[in-house]
N, C-alpha and C positions, 0 to 999 in steps of 0.2 A: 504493500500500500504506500500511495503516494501524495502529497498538495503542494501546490504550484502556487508561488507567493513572487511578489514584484520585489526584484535585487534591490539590495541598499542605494541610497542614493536619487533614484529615479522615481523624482516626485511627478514627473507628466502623466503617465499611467493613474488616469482615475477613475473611480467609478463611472462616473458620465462620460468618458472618453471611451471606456469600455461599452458602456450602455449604447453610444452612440455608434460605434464605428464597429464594433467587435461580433456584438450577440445583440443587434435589435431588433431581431424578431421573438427572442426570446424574452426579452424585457418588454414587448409590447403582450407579454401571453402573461409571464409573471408579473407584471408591473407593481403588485405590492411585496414582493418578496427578494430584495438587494440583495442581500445573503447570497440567497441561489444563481442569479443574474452574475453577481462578481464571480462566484466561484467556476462554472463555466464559461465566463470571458476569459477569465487568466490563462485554464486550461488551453481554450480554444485559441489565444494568441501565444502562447507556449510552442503547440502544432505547427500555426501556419508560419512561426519565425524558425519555426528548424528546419531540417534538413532530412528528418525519417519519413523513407520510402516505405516502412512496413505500413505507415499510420495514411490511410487515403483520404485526402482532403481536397473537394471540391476549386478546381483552377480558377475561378471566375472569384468564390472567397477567398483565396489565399492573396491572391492580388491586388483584392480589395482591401484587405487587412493589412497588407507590406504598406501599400499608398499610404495609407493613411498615418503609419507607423513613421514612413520618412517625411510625411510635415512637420514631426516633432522636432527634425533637427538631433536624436543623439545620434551619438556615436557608437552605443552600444547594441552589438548585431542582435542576441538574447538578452531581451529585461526581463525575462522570467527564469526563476529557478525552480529544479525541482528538488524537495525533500524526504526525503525517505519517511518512514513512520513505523513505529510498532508498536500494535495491539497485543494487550496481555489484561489476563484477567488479575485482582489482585481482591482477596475477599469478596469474589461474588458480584468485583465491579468494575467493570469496563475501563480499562485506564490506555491511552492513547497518548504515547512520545515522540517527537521530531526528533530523528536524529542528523543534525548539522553536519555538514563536510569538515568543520576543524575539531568537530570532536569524534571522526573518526575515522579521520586522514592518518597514516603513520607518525607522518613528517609534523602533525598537529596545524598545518595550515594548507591544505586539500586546497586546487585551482578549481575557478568556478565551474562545475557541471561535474568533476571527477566523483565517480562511484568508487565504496570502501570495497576494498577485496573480501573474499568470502571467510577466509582466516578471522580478519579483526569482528566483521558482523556476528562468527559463531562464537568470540570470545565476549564480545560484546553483552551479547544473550544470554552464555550463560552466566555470566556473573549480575546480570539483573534476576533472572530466574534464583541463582544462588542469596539475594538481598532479599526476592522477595520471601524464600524458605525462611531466611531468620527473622524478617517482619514477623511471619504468621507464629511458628515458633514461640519470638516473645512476645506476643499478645493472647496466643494461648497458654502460655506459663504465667502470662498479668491476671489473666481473664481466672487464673485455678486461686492463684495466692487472693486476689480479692474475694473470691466466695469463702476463701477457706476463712480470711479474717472475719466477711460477717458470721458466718457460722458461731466463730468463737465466740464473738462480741455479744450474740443472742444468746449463748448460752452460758453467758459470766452473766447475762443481765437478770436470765433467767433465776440463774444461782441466788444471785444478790435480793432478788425478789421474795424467793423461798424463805430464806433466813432473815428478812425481815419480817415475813410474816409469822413464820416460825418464833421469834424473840418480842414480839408484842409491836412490831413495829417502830419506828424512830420517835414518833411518840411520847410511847411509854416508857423508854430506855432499854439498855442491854438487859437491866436484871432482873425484869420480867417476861414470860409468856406466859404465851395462850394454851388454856388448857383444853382439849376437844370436848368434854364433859361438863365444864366449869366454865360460862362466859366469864366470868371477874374474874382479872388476873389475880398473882397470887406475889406476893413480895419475899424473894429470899433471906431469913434470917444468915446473923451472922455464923460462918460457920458451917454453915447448912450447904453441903454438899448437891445439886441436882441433876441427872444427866439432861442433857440437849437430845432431845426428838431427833428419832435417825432420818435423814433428808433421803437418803438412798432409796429409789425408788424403782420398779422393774419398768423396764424399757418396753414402750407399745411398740406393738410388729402395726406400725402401718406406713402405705406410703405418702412425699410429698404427692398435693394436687397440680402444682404445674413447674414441673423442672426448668428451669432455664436454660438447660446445656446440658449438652455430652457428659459432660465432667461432672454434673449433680449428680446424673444417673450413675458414673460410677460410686459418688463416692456416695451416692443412697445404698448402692449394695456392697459396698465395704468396709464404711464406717457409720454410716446413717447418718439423719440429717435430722436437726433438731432435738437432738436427745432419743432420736427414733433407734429401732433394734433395727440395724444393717440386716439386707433383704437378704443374703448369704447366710444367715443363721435363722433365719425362720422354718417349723416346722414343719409337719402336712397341713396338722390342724389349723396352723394361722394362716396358710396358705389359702387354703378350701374355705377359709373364715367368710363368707357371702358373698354372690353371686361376682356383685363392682369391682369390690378387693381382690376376688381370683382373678380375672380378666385384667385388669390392671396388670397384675403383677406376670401372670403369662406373657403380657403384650412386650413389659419392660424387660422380658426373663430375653428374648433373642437380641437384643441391645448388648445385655451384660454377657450372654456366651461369648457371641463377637468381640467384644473388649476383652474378657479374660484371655482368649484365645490370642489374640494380637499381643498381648503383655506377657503370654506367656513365653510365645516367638523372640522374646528380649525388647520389644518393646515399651515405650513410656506411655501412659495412659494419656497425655497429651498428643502424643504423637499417636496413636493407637485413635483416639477421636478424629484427629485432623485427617488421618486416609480417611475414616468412614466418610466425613462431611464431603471430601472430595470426593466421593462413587456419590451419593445421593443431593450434595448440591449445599452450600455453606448458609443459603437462604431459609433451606425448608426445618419447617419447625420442628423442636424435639416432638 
């Protein structure tokens, strides 16, 4: 892929010079759309100032084009260049790069119209291909470490929650609690030994309602999520526990084969997400 832009310097070439003299029939068809109109005028005076016999272009316009081109007065045989381009996708989005003759001439200052050899273009590629791997990379190692901090942070708030309600709340100070039997708290004498209500609590087998990411679903089923029992150690019983919860957990169960399987290949759970999303699409939702 290619776009055809007017060389530095050469402020005659203008839209209305194009509109006029280049493509106006086309700008009598588009006339609200300049965008389109310049972009095949440039093309279309690119053609008739060259010299390729592959490209067949009508005698009567080529003629008519040069005419008008030598009232301008330059000196410059081609005002137009062409630029290379390449298309690469980069998370699921369309990213589209010029690449300039001096930035990928050997010599670093490439003559006007010289094409890179096929050497520097394949080295070129892949060390963009190779930037764009460690983009993706660390933004799925960003994308783990930030879930994993709210993870914690919900469940230190949680904690912190318990054991205020557990001790009477800030309230009433540390050195009462709540009895389950007894709404009025109760005040330790001195001396007076109490143990603290055990906070340990058993772990519900259920799952999150809408995962975010790959990387929840592993680590719903290897450490769980919100103080949940990781879906790797649940039984038949809580398995089979109603109709929702089985179906769920079946649906999420071929997710996690695939990820175990991949990690167990030696790969990382990051990288192990990042193929799948590449076979089914970075867009589509867990």
């Amino acid at each position: 892929p290619v776009k055809y832009v007017v060389k530095d310097g050469i402020t005659a070439i203008t839209n209305e010079w194009l509109f006029e003299h280049v493509v106006p029939s086309i700008r009598r068809r588009f006339w609200n759309d300049s965008r389109l109109c310049r972009v095949m005028g440039v093309a279309l005076l690119y053609i008739c100032m060259g010299d390729n016999e592959d490209v067949f272009v009508p005698t009567k316009l080529k003629d008519r084009v040069r005419a008008a081109y030598a009232q301008l007065g330059l000196e410059e045989v081609q005002p137009i260049r062409k630029v290379q381009l390449r298309v690469y996708r980069n998370n699921g989005v369309l990213m589209i790069d010029a690449l300039n003759d001096d930035d990928v001439s050997p010599s670093g200052a490439a003559a006007a119209g010289e094409m890179m050899s096929d050497e520097t273009a394949r080295t070129i590629v892949a060390r963009l291909e190779r930037l764009e791997r460690i983009q993706v990379q660390t933004q799925i190692q960003f994308n783990s470490l930030l879930s994993d901090l709210r993870t914690f942070c919900g469940n230190q708030f949680k904690l912190l929650s318990k054991k205020k309600r557990s001790y009477g709340g800030t309230m009433q100070g540390s050195q009462v609690r709540q009895r389950t039997l007894n709404s009025e708290p109760r005040l330790l004498r001195q001396g007076e030994v109490d143990e603290a209500p055990d906070l340990a609590e058993v772990r519900p087998a259920d799952l999150s309602k809408k995962p975010r990411s790959l990387m929840d679903l592993w680590r719903e089923y290897e450490l769980g999520i919100d103080g949940k029992k990781p879906a790797k150690m649940w039984n038949k019983h809580e398995i089979n526990n109603g109709g929702k919860m089985k179906q769920k957990y079946w649906r999420r169960n071929h997710v996690w084969k695939v990820m175990a399987r991949l990690v167990r290949g030696g790969r990382t759970a990051e990288l192990a997400a990042n193929e799948i999303q590449k076979v089914y699409g970075f867009q589509m939702s867990v």
